[in-house]
C-alpha positions in Angstrom: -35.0 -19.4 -11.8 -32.8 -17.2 -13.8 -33.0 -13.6 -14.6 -31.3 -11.7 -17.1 -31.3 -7.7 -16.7 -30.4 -5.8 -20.4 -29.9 -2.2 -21.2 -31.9 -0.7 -17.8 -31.2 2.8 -16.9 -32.9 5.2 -14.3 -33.3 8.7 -13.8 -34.3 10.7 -10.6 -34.9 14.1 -12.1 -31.4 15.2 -12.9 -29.7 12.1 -11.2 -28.7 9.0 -12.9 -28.9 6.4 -10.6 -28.4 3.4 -13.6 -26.7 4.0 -16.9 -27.2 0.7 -19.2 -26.8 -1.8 -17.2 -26.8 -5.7 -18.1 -26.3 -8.7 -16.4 -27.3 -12.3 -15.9 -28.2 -14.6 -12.5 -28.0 -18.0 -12.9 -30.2 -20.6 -11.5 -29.9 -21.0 -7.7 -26.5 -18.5 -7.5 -26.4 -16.1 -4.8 -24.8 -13.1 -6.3 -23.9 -9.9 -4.2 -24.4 -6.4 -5.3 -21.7 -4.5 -3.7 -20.9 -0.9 -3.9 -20.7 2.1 -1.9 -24.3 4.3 -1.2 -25.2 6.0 -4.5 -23.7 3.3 -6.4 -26.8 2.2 -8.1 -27.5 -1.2 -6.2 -31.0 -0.9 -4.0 -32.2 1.1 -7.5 -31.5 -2.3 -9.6 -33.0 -4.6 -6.8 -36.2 -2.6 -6.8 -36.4 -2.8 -10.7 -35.9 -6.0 -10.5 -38.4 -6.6 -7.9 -40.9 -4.1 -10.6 -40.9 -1.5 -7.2 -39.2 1.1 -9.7 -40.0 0.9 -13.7 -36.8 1.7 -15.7 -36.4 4.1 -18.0 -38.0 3.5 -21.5 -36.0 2.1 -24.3 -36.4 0.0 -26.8 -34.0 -2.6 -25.3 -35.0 -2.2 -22.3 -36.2 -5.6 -20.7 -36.1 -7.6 -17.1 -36.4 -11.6 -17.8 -36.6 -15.0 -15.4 -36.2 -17.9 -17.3 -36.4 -16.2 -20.6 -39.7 -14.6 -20.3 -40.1 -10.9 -20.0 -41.7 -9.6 -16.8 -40.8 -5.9 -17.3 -44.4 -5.0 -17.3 -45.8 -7.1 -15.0 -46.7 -5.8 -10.8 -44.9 -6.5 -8.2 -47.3 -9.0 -6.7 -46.8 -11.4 -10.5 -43.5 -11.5 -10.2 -43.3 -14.0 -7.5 -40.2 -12.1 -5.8 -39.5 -12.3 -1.8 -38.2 -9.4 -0.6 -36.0 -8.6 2.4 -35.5 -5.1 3.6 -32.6 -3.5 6.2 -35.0 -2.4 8.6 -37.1 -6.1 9.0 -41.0 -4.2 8.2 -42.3 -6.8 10.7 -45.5 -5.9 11.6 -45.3 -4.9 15.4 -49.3 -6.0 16.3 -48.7 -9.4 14.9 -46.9 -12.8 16.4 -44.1 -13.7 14.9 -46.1 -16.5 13.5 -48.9 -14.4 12.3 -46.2 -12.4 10.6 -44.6 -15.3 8.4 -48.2 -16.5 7.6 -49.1 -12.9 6.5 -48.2 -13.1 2.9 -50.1 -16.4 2.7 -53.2 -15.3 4.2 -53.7 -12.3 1.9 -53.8 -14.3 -0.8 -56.5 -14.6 -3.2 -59.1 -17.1 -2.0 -58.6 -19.8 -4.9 -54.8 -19.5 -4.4 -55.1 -19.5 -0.5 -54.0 -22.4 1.8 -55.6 -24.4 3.7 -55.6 -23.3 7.5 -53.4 -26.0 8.4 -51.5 -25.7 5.1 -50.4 -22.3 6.0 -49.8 -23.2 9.8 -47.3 -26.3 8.8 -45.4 -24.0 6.6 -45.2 -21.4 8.7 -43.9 -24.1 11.4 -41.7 -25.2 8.8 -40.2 -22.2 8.1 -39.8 -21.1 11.8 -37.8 -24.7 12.2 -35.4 -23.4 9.5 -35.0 -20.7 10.7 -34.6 -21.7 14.1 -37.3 -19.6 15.9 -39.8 -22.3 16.5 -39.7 -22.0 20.6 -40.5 -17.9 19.2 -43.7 -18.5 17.5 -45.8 -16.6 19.8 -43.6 -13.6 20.3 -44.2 -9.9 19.1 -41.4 -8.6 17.6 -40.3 -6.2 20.0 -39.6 -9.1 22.0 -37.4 -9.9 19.8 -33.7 -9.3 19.3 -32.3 -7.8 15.8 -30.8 -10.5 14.6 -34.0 -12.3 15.3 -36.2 -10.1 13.9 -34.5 -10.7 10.5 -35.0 -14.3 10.5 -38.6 -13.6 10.7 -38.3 -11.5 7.8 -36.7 -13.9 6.0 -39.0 -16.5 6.3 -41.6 -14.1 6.1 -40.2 -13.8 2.5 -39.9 -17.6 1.6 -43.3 -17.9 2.9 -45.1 -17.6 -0.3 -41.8 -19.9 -2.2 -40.5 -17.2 -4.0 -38.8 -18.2 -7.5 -36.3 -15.5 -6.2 -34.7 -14.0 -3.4 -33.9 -10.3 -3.1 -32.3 -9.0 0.1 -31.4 -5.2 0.8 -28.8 -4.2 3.0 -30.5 -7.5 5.5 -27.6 -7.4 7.9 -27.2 -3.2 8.0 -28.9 -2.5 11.3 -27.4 -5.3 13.1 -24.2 -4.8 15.0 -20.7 -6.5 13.7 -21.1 -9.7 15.6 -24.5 -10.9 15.0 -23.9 -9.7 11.1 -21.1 -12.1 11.1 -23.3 -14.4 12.4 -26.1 -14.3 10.3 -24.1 -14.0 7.1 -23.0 -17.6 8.0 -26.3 -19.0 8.5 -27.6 -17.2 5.1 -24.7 -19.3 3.4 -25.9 -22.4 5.2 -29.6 -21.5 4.2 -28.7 -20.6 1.0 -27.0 -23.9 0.5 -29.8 -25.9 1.9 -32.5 -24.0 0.0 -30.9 -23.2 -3.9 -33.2 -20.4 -4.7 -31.8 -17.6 -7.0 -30.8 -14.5 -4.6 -29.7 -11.4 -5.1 -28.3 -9.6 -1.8 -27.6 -5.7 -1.9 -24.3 -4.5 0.5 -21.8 -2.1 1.0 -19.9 -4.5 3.1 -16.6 -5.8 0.9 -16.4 -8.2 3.9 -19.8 -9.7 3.8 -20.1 -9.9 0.1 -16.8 -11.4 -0.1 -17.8 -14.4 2.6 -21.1 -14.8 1.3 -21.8 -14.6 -2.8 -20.9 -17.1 -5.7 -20.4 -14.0 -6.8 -19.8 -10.2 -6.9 -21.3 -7.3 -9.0 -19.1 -4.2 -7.9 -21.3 -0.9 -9.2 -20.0 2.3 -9.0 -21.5 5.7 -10.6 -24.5 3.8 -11.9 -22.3 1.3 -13.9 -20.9 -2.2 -13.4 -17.4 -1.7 -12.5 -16.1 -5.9 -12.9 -18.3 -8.9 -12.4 -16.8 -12.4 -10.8 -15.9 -14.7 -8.6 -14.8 -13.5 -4.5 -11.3 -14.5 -5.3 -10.9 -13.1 -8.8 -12.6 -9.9 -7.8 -10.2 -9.2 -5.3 -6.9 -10.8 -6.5 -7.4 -9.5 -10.2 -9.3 -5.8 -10.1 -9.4 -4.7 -13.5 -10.0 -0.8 -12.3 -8.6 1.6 -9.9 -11.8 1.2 -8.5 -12.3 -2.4 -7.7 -8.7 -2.1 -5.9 -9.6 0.9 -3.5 -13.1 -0.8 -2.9 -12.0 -4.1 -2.0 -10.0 -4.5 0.7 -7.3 -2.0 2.7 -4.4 -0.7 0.3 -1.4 0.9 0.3 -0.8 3.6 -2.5 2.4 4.3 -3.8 3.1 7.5 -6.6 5.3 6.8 -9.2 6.7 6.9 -12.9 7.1 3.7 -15.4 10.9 2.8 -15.5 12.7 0.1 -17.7 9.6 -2.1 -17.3 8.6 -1.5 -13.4 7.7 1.2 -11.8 10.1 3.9 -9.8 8.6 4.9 -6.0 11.5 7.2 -4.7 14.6 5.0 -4.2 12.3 1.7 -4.8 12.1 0.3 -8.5 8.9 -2.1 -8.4 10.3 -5.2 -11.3 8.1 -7.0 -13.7 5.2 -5.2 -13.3 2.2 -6.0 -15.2 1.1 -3.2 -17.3 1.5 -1.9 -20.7 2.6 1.9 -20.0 4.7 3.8 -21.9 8.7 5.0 -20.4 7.9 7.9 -17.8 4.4 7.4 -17.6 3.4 8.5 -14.2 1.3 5.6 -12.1 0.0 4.9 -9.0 0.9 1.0 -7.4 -1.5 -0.6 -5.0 0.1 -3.1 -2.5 -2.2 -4.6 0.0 -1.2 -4.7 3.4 -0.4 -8.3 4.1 1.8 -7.8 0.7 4.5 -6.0 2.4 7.6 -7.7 4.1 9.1 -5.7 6.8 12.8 -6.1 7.4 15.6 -4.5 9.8 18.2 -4.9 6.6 17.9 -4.8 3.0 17.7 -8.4 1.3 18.2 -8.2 -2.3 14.8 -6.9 -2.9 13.5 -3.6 -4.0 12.8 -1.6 -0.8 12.2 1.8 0.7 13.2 2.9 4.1 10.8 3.4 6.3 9.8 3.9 10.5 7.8 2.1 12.7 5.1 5.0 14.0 2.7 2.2 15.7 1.8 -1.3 15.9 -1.6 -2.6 17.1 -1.5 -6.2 18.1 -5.3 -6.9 18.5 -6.4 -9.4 15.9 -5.1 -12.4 13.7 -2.0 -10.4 12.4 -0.7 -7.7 13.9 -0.4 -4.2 11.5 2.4 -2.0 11.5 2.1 1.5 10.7 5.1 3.1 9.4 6.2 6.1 7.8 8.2 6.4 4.7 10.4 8.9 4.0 8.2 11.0 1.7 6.1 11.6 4.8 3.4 8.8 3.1 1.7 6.6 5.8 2.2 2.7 5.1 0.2 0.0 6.8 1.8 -4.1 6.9 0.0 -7.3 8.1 2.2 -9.4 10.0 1.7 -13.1 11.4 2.4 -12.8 14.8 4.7 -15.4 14.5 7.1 -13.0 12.4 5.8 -9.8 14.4 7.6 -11.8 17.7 10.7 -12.8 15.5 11.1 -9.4 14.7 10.3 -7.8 17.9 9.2 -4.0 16.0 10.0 -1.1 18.5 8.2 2.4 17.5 11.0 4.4 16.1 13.1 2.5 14.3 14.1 2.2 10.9 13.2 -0.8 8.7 13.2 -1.7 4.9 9.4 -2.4 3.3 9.3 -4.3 0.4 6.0 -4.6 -1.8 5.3 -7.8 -3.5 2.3 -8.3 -6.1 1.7 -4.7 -6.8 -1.1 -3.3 -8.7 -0.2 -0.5 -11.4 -2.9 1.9 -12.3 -2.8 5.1 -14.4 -4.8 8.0 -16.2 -7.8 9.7 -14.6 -8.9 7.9 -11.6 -12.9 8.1 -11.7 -14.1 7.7 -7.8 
């Protein structure tokens, strides 16, 4: 099931939470709405889902498979929906609370009994709560809780998935978890889902692909990888992943950070221009001499060793905080002491400039 979104904006009095926004799902992708709180993302879920009507226009339209649903209910839409904080019902089994959905349903459309009671088993097995069946969910721990709620939502076999924040209330290691098994479930199932985060991490590990919203607008649109190794705005760079910023002025084709020219750099700015380059972390190469590349001096303020590569903090001499990844491999080869003076050299920079819009 596909669904194409065209020309939806929304108001909440004086605040726009959506300003024209378009886009396109296809069939069986799992896309990822990412974007920090006020972005815009639960607010095109919802519409989406027909919880929230968009403003009216005469362009305005929500369609799956081609045909418009904009002014149908929730409940003709045939959406599942998946919410942070589970809304399992706490009187109910955890059985009784996948079959819900399927029991309230209209007596010709109802199941059988036993229809509803081998789906429900079904479900519990793919989710792998079956030994949980007669459980309340306060017996239940968080990360279980939302499997219930998922299968609650694939109970009635939603043409489409939408997900809200599903992993927010769970803590970073059962997250981790769980966005793994989505994947797998994903993978296993194919139904068209639309997941809502904030997490660059989880959107990164999970989608086919990204939406990154900011201010009520779509800020780029693609693939993981593309999204993060090619940000079209200053945006995109700052939200995806840890940085390093350096302030600087367009010189002879590169860019000029204090004794540092930056060469090649992609970006069609005028001589003098002022510009800010981004460098991610693992993008740095720490030395104890200068070797032929453009480098600043710098010294080693800390280094935490915790973690697949170890990061260097460092100081320049501008007073600017820099952060490098390191293998630990090269971190031992080196052997870093907090004090000294190296050479950082940025590869792959990322050249921005004008007004920066947060």
């Amino acid at each position: 099931m596909s669904i194409q979104v065209t020309h939806v904006s929304k108001s909440f009095g004086g605040f726009q939470a959506l300003r024209d926004v378009s886009l396109e799902v296809g069939e069986g992708e799992l896309l990822a709405l990412l974007g920090p709180s006020g972005s815009g993302k639960t607010t095109l879920l919802r519409i989406i889902a027909g919880l929230e009507q968009p403003d009216p226009a005469p362009d305005v339209d929500v369609r799956f498979n081609g045909q418009s649903v904009a002014h149908r209910a929730v409940g003709g839409r045939n959406v599942g929906f998946v919410f942070q904080h589970y809304a399992l019902f706490r009187h109910m089994t955890v059985f009784e609370n996948v079959a819900f959905g399927l029991r309230v349903r209209r007596r010709r459309e109802r199941p059988s009994r036993q229809e509803i009671a081998d789906r429900v088993r079904r479900l519990l097995a793919l989710v792998q709560l079956e030994a949980f069946e007669r459980r309340y969910p306060s017996q239940l721990s968080g990360g279980q809780r939302q499997r219930v709620a998922l299968a609650r939502a694939l109970a009635t076999e939603p043409r489409i998935l939408l997900l809200d924040e599903p992993f927010g209330a769970l803590d970073a290691k059962v997250r981790q978890e769980l966005r793994r098994w989505l994947r797998r479930l994903h993978d296993e199932l194919h139904v068209t889902s639309l997941f809502v985060t904030h997490d660059q991490e989880e959107a990164l590990e999970v989608a086919d692909r990204i939406i990154v919203m900011n201010a009520g607008r779509i800020e780029q649109d693609g693939a993981p990888e593309d999204l993060f190794n090619n940000p079209r705005t200053e945006f995109v760079m700052r939200f995806l992943g840890a940085i390093n910023l350096f302030h600087g002025r367009v010189e002879n084709g590169g860019v000029r950070v204090g004794p540092m020219l930056l060469p090649q750099v992609d970006c069609a700015l005028p001589e003098g221009q002022a510009a800010r380059a981004f460098v991610r972390p693992y993008d740095l190469a720490v030395d104890r001499r200068k070797n032929g590349a453009a480098a600043m001096p710098a010294k080693v303020t800390r280094v935490q060793v915790t973690g697949p590569v170890v990061r260097v903090e460092l100081e320049a001499a501008a007073g600017d905080v820099i952060w490098a990844d390191l293998p630990h491999a090269q971190y031992r080869d080196l052997r870093l002491n907090v004090g000294e003076q190296v050479y950082v050299s940025p590869r792959n920079a990322r050249v921005f400039a004008g007004d920066y819009r947060p």
